[in-house]
KELUM-856655 format. One record per residue (C-alpha): residue in three letters; x negated, y, z negated. Coordinates in steps of 0.001 Angstrom, whole numbers, padded with zeros to 6 digits, always signed. Layout:
N
ALAXYZ...
This chain:
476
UNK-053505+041541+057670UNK-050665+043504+059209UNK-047302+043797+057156UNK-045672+041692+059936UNK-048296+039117+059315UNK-047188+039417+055540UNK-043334+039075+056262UNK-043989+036270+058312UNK-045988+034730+055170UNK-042739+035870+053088UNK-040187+034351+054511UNK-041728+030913+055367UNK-042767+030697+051577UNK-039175+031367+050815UNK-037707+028659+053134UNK-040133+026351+052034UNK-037685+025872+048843UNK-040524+027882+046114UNK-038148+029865+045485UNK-035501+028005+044613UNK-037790+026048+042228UNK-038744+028911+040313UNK-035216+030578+040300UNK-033789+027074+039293UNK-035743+027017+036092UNK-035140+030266+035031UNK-031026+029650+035683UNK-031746+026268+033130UNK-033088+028695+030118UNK-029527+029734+028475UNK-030433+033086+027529UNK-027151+034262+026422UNK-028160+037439+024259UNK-024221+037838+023283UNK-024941+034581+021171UNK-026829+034943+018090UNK-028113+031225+018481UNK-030138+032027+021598UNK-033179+033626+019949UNK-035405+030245+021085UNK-033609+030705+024573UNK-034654+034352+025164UNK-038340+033970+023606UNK-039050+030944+025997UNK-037992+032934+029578UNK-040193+035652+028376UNK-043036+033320+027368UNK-042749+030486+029524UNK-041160+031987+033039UNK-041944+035625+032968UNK-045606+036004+031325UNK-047190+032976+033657UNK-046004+034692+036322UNK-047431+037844+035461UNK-050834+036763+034137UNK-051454+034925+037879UNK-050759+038847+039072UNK-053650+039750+036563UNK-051291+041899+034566UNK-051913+042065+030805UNK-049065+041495+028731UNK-047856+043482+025753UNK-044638+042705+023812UNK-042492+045579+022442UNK-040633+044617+018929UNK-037250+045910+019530UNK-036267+048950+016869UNK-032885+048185+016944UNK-032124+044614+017873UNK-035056+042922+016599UNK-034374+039541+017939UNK-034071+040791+021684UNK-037563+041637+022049UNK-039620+043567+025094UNK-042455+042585+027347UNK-044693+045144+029518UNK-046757+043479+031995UNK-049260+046127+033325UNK-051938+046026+035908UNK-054207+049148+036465UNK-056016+048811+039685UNK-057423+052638+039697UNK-056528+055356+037719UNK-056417+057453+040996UNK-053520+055033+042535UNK-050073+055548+041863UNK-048449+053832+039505UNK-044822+051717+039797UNK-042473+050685+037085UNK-040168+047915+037794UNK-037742+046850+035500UNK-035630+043343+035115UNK-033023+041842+032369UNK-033671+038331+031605UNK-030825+038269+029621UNK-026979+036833+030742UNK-023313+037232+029385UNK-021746+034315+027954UNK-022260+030788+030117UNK-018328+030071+030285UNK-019210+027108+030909UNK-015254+025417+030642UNK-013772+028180+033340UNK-016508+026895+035907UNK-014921+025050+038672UNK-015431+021693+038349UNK-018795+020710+039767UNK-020645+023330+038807UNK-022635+024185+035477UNK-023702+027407+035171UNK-026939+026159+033579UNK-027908+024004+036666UNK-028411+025615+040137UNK-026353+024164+042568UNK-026504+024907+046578UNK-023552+025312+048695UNK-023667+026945+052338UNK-025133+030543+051638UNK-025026+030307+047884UNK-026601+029514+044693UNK-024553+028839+041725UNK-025665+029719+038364UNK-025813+031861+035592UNK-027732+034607+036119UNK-028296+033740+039697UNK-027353+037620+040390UNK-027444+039169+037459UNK-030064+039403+036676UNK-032691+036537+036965UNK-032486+036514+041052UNK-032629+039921+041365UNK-035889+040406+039284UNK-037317+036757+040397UNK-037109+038747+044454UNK-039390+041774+042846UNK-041780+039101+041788UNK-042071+036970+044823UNK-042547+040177+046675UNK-045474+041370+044676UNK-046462+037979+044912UNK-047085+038234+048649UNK-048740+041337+048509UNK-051120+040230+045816UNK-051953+037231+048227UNK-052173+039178+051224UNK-054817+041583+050066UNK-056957+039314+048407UNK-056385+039817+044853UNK-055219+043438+044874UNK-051817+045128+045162UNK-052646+048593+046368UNK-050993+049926+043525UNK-050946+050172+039999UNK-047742+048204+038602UNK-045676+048051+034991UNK-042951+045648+034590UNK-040609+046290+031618UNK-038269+043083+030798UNK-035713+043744+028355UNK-034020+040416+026592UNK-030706+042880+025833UNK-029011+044570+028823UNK-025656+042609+028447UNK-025359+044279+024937UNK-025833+047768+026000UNK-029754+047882+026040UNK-030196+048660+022140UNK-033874+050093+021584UNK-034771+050547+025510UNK-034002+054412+025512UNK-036182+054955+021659UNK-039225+052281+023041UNK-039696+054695+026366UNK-039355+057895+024058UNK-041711+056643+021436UNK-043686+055211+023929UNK-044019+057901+027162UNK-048306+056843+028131UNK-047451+053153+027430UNK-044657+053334+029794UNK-045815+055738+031988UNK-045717+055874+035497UNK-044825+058114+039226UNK-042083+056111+040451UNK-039986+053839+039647UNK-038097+050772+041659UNK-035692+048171+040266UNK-032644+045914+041534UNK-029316+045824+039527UNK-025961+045561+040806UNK-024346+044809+043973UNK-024471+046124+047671UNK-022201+047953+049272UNK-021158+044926+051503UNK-022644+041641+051542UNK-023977+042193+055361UNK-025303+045457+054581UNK-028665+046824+051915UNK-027970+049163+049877UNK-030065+052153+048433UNK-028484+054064+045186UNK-030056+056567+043417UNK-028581+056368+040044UNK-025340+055641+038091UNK-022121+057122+037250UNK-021846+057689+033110UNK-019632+056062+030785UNK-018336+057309+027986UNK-015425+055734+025715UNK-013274+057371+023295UNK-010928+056493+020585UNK-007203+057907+020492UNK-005480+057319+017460UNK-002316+058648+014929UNK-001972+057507+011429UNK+001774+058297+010590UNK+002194+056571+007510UNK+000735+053293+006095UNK+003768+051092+006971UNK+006222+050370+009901UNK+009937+050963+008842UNK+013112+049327+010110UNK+014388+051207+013295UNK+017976+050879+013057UNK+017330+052691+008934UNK+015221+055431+010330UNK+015251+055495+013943UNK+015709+059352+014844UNK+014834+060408+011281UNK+010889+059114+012041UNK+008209+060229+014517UNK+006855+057399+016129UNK+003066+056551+016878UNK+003419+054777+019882UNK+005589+057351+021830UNK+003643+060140+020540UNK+000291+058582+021995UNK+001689+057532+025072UNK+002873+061148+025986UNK-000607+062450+024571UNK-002292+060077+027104UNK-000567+060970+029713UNK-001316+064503+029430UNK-004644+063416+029921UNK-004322+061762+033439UNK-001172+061489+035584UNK+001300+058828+037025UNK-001516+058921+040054UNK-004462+058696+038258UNK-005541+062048+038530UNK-007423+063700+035879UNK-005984+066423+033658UNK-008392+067674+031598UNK-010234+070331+033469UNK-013175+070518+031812UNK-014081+067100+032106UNK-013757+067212+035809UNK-017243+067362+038032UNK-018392+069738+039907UNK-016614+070027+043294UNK-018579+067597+045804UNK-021486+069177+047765UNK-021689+069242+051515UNK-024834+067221+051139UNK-023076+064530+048995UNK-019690+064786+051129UNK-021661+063600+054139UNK-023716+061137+052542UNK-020446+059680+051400UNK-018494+060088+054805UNK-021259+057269+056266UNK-019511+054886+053906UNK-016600+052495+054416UNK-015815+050380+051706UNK-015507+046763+053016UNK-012364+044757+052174UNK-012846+042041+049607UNK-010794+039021+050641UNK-011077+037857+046654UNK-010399+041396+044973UNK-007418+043424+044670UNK-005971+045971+047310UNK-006783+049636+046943UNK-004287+051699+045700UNK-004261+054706+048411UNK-002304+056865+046772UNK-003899+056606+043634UNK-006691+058672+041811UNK-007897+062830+042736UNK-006046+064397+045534UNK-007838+065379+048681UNK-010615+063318+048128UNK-011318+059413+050115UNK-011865+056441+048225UNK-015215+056685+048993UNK-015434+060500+047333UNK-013292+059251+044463UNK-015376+056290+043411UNK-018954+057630+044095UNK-018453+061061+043484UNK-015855+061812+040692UNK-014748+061378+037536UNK-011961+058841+036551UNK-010276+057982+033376UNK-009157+054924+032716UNK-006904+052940+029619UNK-008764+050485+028485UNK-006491+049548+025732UNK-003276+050723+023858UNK-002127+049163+020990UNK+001308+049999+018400UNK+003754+047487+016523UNK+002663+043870+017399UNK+002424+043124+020461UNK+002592+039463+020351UNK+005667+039756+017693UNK+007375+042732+018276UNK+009695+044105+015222UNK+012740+045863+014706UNK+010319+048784+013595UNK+009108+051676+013838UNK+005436+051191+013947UNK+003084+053412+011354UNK+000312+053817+013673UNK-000767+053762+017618UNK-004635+053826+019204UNK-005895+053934+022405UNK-009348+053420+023921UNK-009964+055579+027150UNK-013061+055606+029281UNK-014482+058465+031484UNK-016825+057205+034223UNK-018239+060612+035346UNK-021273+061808+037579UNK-023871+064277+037356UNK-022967+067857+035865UNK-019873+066675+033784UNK-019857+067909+030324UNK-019255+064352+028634UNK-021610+065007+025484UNK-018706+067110+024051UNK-015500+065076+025409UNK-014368+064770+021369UNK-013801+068288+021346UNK-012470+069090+024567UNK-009789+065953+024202UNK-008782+067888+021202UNK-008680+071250+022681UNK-006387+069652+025301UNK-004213+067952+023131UNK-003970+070638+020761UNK-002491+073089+023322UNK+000176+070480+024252UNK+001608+069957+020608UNK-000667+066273+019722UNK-002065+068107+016905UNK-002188+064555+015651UNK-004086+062736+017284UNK-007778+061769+016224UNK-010407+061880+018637UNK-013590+059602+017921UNK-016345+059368+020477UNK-017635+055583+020680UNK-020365+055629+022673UNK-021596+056973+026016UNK-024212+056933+028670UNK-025729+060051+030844UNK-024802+060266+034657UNK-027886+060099+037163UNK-028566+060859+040367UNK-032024+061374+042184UNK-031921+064546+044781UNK-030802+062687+048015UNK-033271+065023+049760UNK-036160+063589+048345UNK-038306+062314+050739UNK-038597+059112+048544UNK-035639+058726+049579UNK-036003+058477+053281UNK-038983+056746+053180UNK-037391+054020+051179UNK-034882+053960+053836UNK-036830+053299+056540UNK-038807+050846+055597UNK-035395+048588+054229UNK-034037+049045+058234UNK-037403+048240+059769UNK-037699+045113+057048UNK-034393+044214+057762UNK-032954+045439+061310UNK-030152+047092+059828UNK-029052+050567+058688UNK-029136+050543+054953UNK-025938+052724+052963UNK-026826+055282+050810UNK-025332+055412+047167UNK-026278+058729+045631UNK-025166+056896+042669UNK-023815+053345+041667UNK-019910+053906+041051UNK-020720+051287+037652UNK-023324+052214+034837UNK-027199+051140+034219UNK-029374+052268+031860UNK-030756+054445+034235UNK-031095+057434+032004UNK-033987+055769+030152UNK-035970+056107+033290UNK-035003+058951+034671UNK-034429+061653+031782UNK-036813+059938+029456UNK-039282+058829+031489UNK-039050+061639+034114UNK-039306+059280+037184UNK-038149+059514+040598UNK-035047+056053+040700UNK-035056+053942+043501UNK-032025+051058+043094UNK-032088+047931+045720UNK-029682+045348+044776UNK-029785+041862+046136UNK-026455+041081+045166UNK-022813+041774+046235UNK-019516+042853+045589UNK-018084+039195+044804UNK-020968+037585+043601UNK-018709+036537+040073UNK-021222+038610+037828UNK-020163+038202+034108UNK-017500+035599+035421UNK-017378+031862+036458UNK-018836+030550+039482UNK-021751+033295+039424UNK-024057+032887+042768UNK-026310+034374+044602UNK-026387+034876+048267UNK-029743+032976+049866UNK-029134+035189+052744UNK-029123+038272+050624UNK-031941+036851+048454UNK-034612+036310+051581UNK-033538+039480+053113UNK-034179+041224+049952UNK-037765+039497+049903UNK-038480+040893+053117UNK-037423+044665+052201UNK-039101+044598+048484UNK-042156+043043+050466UNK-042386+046001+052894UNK-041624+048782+050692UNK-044156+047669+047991UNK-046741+047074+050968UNK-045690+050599+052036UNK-046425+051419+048464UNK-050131+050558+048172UNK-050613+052142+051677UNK-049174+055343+051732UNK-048249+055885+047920UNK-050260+058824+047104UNK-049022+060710+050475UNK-045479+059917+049219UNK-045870+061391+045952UNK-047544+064175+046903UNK-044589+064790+049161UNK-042338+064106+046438UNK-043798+066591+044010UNK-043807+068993+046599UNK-040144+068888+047050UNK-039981+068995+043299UNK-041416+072286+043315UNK-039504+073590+046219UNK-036739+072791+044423UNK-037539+073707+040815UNK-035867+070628+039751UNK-036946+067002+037900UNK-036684+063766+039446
């Protein structure tokens, strides 16, 4: 069978509404892992949605107990075809935010899928269920198409805990590197550039949040008694954060900044134009690094952001002078930024300004990734997602949001390949969540070709890919 015999196949099994069926039921299961009353929920999409469809694939199954969040368990589906084939890891979250369920408009429920024009309502719909469900179907056709076999040797890893920051997915791959194993790795999270347009990224800006805070004394005192006489908290913290990043947005602290942008990156980035988003806010133009285009500034530099600020009461402000002030700041940052030590170089910074004062506490943070753009994975991937779908896919060299995409690519040592069949203004995490069906059959027909391409051509294409690793002296 030729792949445009298997396309064909592909998209009239999508139209003939299977898909809708199976994404339908998986929308119904409410598996809210922010609840701590959803432990029946999350056990039955693993067991009752995900594993059927697996064990038709002939994968085997193994669940992973979860070292730090017990209740949000793991499951590996794995089929070995040949030890000489390559071997794929896929990854999905069957796991959703909070349901929201009063903010929906009214004829919606985010538990029921509901159909109107291009879109399907429903929690989860995008993020993550539909996304992952596409993956499926496509090795679905495959399987079918060859008679059994896939070309390929596959992994799936579904993780029950994404929406609470992936607790015990970074220590399962470490503790388990043969179990998880693999020469590539393909996945679909997040949104597309534009709703018209696929999108390939290669990785993820890092996150990193930090608490500012100075304890003056343990009480507020009465302003007109001691105003003048008494420091206060709140001013203090607001000049120290400033110091930090300017009245345009631009970043202060130089050793937190990136390394400038390459040519290679600079032209990668110059290919994209950010669409306008009727239901989002205007861009700033003026705002954020000097010199470089929104483009540059949200793909390939750092930003810190506010997040919160907090002296006196807010809600009931006094005739005080508050005891106290915090702030919680957040550097999204890419590849080669020193975040691991941001503590001490906020202090270092501060210190040499006069904010002696101020505490630094690192919360948490994630690593920046970004797979070499001149990997010929990655031109082969684009190729075959603009012959599957007619159109020239963007580039991303990384998502401007976060993924756990660390675990896979630092732990695991694998060459990242990101597809998203979503979109900017699909209301992920809010109300009135939906899913393109445009974006969802499209993405059927690119996952379809490049996992066909897969089982044809994969042990060319990672022989060509190790290749370029040695060239380069670099990991994936």
């Amino acid at each position: 069978m030729s792949i445009n015999e298997v396309l064909t196949r592909a998209d009239a099994w999508f139209d003939s509404g299977e898909f809708k069926q199976i994404l339908s039921r998986r929308i119904a299961i409410r598996s809210e892992s922010q609840r701590d009353d959803r432990e029946s929920e999350i056990q039955r999409y693993l067991h009752e949605e995900i594993a059927p469809a697996m064990q038709a694939l002939g994968f085997a199954l193994t669940e992973i107990a979860n070292p730090q969040a017990p209740l949000r368990p793991f499951l590996l589906a794995t089929r070995i075809e040949n030890s000489a084939l390559p071997t794929l890891l896929c990854y999905g979250h069957g796991d959703v935010v909070f349901g929201d369920d009063e903010n929906w408009r009214a004829g919606l429920d985010p538990w029921q899928l509901r159909e109107e024009g291009d879109r399907w309502y429903g929690r989860g719909s995008a993020d993550n269920k539909g996304q992952h469900a596409v993956n499926i179907a496509a090795l679905e056709q495959i399987f079918a198409a060859r008679g059994g076999s896939l070309g390929f040797n596959c992994k799936f890893l579904f993780e029950m805990g994404e929406e609470i920051g992936s607790p015990g997915l970074a220590q399962i791959c470490r503790e388990n590197p043969q179990l998880l194993g693999a020469d590539i790795f393909i996945a679909s999270d997040g949104p597309r550039l534009s709703a018209e347009q696929p999108t390939l990224f290669l990785g993820s800006r890092g996150a990193v949040n930090v608490r500012l805070s100075i304890e003056a004394r343990d009480r507020d005192y009465h302003s007109g008694n001691w105003g003048g006489l008494l420091s206060n908290p709140g001013t203090q913290l607001a000049n120290a954060v400033a110091s930090l990043v300017n009245q345009y947005g631009q970043l202060q602290v130089s050793a937190l900044k990136p390394p400038a942008l390459t040519e290679e990156v600079r032209t990668i980035l110059g290919e994209i134009v950010l669409p306008p988003d009727a239901t989002g806010p205007q861009i700033d133009a003026e705002w954020g690094e000097a010199g470089l285009t929104p483009v540059e500034r949200l793909y390939g530099w750092n930003t810190l952001e506010v997040l919160s600020f907090l002296t006196g009461n807010p809600a009931r402000p006094m005739n005080a002078i508050p005891g106290s002030a915090t702030a919680v700041c957040q550097l999204r940052f890419v590849p080669g930024t020193d975040w691991e030590n941001i503590a001490h170089h906020l202090t270092a910074h501060l210190g040499e300004r006069g904010f002696h004062q101020v505490k630094v506490e690192m919360l948490r943070g994630t690593p920046a990734t970004r797979l070499d753009p001149g990997n010929p994975l990655v031109g082969w991937a684009l190729e075959a997602m603009q012959q599957a779908s007619g159109k020239k896919p963007a580039l991303l060299p990384n998502l401007g949001g976060s993924l756990p995409n660390d675990v896979f690519a630092h732990i695991l040592n694998l060459p990242t390949l990101w597809v998203p069949h979503s979109y900017p203004a699909c209301g992920q995490h809010a109300a009135d969540e939906h899913l393109l069906i445009s974006i969802a059959r499209e993405g059927l027909q690119i996952m379809t070709r490049l996992l066909w391409e897969l089982g044809e051509k994969g042990s060319e294409l990672l022989a060509s890919h190790r290749h370029y690793q040695q060239q380069k002296g670099a990991r994936p």
